[in-house]
C-alpha positions in Angstrom: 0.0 0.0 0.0 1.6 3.5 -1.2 2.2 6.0 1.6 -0.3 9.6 1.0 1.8 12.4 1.3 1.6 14.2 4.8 -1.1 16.6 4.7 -1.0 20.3 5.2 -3.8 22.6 6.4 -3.8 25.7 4.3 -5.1 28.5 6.3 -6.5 31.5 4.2 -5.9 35.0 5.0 -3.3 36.2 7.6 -3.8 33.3 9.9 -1.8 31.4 7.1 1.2 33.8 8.5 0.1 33.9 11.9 -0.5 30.0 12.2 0.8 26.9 10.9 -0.3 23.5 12.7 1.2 20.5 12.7 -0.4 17.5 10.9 0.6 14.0 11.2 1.7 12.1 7.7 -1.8 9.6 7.0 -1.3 6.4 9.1 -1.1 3.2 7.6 -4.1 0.6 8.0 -2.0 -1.6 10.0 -0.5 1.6 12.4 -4.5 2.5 12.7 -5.5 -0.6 13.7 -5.0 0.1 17.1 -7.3 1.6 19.3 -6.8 5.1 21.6 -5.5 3.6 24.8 -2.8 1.6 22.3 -2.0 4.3 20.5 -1.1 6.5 23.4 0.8 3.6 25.3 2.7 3.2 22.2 3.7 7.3 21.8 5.6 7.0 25.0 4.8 10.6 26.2 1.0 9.9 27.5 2.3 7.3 30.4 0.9 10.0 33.5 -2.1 9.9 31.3 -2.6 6.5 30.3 -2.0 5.9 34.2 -5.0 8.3 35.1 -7.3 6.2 33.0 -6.1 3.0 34.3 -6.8 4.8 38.0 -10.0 6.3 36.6 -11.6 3.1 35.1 -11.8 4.3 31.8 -9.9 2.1 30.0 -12.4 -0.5 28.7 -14.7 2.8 27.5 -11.6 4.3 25.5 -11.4 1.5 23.7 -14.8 0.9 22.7 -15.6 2.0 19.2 -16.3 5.1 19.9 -15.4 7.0 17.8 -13.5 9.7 20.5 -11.5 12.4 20.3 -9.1 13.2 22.8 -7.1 16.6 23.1 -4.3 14.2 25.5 -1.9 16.1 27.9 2.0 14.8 27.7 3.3 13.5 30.9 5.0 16.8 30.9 2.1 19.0 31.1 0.8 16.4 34.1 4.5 17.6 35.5 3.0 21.3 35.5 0.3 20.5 37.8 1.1 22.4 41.4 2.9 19.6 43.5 1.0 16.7 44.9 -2.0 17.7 42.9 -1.4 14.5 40.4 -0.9 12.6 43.4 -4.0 13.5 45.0 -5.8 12.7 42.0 -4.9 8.9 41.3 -5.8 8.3 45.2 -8.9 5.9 45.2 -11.0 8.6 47.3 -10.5 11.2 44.0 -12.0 9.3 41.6 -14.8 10.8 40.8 -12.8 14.0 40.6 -9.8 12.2 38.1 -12.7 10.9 36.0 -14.6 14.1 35.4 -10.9 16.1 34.6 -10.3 13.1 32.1 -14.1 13.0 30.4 -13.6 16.7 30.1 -10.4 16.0 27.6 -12.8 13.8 25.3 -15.0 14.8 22.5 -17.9 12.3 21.2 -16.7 11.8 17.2 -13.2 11.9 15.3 -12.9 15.8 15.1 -9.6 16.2 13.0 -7.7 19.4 13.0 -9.5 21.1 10.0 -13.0 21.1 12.2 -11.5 22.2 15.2 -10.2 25.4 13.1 -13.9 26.1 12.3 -15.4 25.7 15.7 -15.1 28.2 19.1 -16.3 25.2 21.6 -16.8 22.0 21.8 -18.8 19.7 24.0 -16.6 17.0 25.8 -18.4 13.9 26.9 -18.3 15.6 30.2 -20.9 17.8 29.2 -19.3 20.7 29.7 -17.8 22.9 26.9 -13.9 23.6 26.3 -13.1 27.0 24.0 -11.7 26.6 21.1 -8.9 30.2 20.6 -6.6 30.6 17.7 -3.5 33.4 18.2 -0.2 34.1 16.7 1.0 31.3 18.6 -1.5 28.8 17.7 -4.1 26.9 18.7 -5.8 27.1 22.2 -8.0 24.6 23.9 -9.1 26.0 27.1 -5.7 27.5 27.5 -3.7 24.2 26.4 -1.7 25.0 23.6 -2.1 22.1 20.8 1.1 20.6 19.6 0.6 17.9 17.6 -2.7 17.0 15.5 -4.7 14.1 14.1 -3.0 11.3 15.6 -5.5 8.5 14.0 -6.9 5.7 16.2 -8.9 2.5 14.8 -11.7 4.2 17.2 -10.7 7.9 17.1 -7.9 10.4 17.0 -5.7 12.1 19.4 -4.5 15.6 19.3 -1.6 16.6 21.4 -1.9 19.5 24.0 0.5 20.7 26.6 -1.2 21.5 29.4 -4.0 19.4 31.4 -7.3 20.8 31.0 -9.3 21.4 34.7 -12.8 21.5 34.1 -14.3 24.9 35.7 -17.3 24.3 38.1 -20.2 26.8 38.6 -18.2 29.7 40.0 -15.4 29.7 38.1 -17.4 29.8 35.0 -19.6 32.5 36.0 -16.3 35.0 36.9 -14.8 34.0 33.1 -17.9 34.9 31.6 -18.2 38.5 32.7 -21.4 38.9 32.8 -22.3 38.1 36.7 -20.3 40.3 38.5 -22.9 41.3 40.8 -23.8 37.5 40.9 -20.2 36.6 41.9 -19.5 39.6 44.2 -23.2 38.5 46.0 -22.3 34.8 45.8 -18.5 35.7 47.7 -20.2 38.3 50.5 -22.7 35.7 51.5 -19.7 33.0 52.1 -21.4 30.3 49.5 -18.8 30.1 47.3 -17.2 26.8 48.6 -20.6 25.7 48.1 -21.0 26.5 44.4 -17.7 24.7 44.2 -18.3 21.5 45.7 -19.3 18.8 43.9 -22.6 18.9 43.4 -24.2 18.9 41.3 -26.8 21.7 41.0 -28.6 23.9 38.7 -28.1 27.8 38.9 -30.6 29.9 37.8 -27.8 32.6 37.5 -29.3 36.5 37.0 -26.7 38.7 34.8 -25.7 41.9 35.8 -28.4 43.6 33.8 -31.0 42.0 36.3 -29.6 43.0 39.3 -29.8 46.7 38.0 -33.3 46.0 37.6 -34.0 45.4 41.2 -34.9 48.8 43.2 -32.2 51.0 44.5 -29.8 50.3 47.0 -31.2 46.8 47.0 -28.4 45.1 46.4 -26.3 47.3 48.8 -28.4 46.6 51.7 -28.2 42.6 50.8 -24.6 43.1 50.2 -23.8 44.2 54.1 -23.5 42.2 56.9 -25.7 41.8 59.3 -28.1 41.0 56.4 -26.3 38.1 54.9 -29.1 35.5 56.5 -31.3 37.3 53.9 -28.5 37.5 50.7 -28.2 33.2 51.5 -31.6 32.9 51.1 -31.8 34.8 48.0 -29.1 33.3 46.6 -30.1 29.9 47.2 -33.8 30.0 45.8 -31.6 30.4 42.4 -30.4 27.3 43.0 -31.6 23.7 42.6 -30.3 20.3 43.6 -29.4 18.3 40.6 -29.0 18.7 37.0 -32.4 20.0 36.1 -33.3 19.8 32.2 -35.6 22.9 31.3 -39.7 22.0 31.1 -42.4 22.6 33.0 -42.1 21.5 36.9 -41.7 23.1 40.5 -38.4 21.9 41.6 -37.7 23.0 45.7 -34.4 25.3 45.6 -31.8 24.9 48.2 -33.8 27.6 50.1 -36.7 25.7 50.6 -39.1 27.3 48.1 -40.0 26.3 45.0 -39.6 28.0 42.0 -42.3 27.3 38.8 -40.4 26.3 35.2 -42.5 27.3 32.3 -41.5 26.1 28.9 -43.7 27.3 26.0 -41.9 29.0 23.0 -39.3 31.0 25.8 -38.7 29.7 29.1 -39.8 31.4 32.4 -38.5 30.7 36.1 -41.3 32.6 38.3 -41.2 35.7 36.6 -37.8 35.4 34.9 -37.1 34.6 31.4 -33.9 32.4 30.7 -31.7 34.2 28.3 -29.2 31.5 27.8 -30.0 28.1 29.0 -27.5 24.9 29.4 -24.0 26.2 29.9 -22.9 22.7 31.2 -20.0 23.0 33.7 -18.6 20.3 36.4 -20.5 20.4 39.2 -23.9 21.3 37.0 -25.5 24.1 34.8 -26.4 27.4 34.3 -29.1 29.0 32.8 -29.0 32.5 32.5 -31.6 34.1 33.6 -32.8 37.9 33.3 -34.6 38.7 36.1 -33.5 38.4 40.3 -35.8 35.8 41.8 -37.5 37.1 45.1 -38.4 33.9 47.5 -41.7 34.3 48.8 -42.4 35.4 52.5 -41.9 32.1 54.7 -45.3 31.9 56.5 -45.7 31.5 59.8 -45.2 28.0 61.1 -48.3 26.3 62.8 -48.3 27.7 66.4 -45.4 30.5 66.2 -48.1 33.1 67.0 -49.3 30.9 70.6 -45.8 30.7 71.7 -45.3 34.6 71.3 -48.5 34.9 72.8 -47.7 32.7 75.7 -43.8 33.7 76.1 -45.0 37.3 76.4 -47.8 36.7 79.4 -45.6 34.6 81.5 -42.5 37.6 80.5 -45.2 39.7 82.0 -46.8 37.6 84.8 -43.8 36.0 86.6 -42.8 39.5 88.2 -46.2 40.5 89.2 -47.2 37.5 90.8 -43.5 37.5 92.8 -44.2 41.1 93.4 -47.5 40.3 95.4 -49.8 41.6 92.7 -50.8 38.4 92.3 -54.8 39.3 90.9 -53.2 40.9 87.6 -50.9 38.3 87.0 -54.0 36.4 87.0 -55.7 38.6 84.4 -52.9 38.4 82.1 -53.0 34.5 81.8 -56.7 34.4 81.9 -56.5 37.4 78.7 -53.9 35.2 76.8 -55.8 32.1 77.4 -58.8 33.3 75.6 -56.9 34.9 73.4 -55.3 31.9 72.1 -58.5 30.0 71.7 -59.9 33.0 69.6 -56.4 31.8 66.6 -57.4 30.1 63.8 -57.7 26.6 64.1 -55.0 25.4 63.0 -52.2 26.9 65.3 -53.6 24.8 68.2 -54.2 21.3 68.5 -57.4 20.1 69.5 -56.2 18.7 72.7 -54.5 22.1 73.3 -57.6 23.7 73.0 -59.4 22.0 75.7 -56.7 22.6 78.5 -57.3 25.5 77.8 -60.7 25.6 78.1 -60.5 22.6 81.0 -58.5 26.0 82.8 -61.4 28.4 82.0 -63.9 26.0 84.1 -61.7 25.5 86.9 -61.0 29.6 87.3 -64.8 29.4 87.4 -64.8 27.1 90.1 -61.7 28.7 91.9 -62.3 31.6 94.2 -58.9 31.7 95.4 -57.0 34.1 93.4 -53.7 32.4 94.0 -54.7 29.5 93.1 -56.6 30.9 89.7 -53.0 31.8 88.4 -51.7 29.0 88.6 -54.8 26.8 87.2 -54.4 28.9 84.0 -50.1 29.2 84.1 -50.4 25.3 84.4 -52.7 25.2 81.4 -50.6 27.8 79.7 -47.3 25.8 80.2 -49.0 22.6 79.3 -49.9 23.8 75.9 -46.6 25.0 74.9 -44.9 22.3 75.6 -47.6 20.1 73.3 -46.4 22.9 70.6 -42.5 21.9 70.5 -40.1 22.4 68.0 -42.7 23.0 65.0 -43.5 26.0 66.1 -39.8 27.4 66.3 
């Protein structure tokens, strides 16, 4: 069989001057015959990353039939890694980590050189995207500079980069995209953003700058200070759902506690928000871009709040009356709050709340003693608090 002449890519215009890449000479059948894993064992300069994929478990799907491509990092752009970082990585514990930063090097497909000149991303089997940059030096995948091109596999091919590509998670893609700085800045003051980097994974319901201009002014100062970062958390996490959540209509729950209500028909709403740009897949989830700040509702009351007030604030003002010797108005207080909270709507008490207190009533009726009145009703006062508990916290 005749050897093909190595192939050039001829680059029009003054990237021809600017740029020249690389291309491998066609491979023979019998050279091709092996598969991606081979192929790299066999190059001698992947052996950090064929070990990764060993440590990862990937082997056996690298050389399935694929077909992949795989933009593969030499062992010395694994030695560029800050120290102990590889070593971290190929511990048993990390796996999960190793395996997302070595699905993020992998395209679905044989992409040769020629089609990643005409592209500015491309999805990795990840799911997240890596940029595709061309300058006077080259050829930029997320950074990586590519070295060598088109290395053919029997189930792919292999382009050469020198530098290991990290995937970013939620935060770090939202500060490289520009356009949530008041997202970021709000994200850092309200101490969450170890959350957003953690593992996940979640969906982000991420507002861009222009709708945090929308809200009304000095809003986002006053969320922004301290002693009102209870209030920024809980903003920020009603943007933000557990998960990988695929646009359609539902009510997912948020972080927060709330749900929020997805409306797909023609343009999609969250609440009153419309998403501007929807899946940006990174590696702890997605973002969907959304153009409106999402307000959680007003938590209501929980069942029996308003009793305990009622009944914290007679016996706040009881206890030092009766102690003082004015024992008759300490009286009226309990006997005022125990009406009172039988006059709530019917669900803040139980039923079996509701008749100590009116098992109380009869017995002040049968009481002369005023003494012993106050502490009929205190007893029936502290008896139903303690039936309300924690719900009512």
């Amino acid at each position: 069989m005749r050897r093909r002449r190595a192939n050039r890519m001829i680059v029009a215009g003054p990237l021809a001057v600017a740029f020249v890449m690389v291309l491998f000479p066609a491979v023979s059948a019998g050279a091709a015959e092996k598969d991606i894993v081979d192929t790299a064992v066999a190059a001698g300069q992947f052996k950090t990353l064929v070990a990764a994929v060993k440590a990862a478990g990937l082997v056996d799907v690298l050389k399935a039939d694929g077909p992949f491509t795989v933009f593969a990092p030499t062992d010395a752009a694994f030695e560029k890694l800050p120290k102990g970082t590889l070593e971290s990585l190929l511990k048993p514990e990390n796996k999960a980590k190793l395996t997302a930063i070595l699905k993020y090097h992998v395209v679905s497909g044989r992409v040769m050189a020629a089609e990643v000149l005409k592209t500015e991303s491309l999805r990795t089997v990840l799911g997240a995207y890596v940029a595709v940059k061309r300058d006077k030096g080259g050829v930029l995948v997320d950074g990586a500079k590519v070295v060598k091109t088109d290395i053919a596999a029997a189930n792919g091919v292999i382009h050469v980069i020198d530098t290991v590509l990290v995937p970013k998670d939620i935060v770090d893609t939202a500060v490289a995209a520009g356009g949530f700085t008041s997202l970021v800045t709000a994200v850092k003051a309200a101490g969450l953003v170890e959350t957003l980097k953690g593992d996940g994974p979640f969906t982000v319901f991420a507002p861009t700058d222009e709708a945090f201009k929308k809200l009304p002014e000095g809003t986002v100062d006053r969320l922004l200070r301290p002693e009102n970062r209870k209030q920024l958390q809980a903003v920020l996490t009603y943007h933000v759902v557990p998960g990988k959540l695929l646009l359609g209509e539902q009510r997912p729950a948020t972080v927060q506690g709330s749900t929020v209500h997805v409306v797909s028909a023609g343009t999609v709403l969250v609440n009153n928000a419309q998403v501007v740009k929807p899946d940006i897949i990174v590696a702890n989830g997605v973002i969907h871009a959304i153009d409106t700040v999402l307000i959680p509702p007003v938590p209501k009351p929980r069942r029996g709040r308003a009793a305990r007030d009622l009944i914290e604030l007679a016996i706040d003002r009881g206890v030092p009356l009766f102690n003082s010797g004015n024992v008759r108005a300490c009286r009226d207080i309990y006997e005022v709050t125990a009406r009172s909270l039988l006059a709530l709507p019917v669900d803040a008490l139980s039923d079996g709340a509701r008749a100590r207190l009116r098992s109380g009533l009869r017995e002040l009726a049968r009481t002369h003693d005023v003494r012993a009145q106050a502490w009929v009703l205190r007893r029936a006062l502290d008896s139903v608090y303690l039936s309300l508990g924690s719900s009512a916290r």
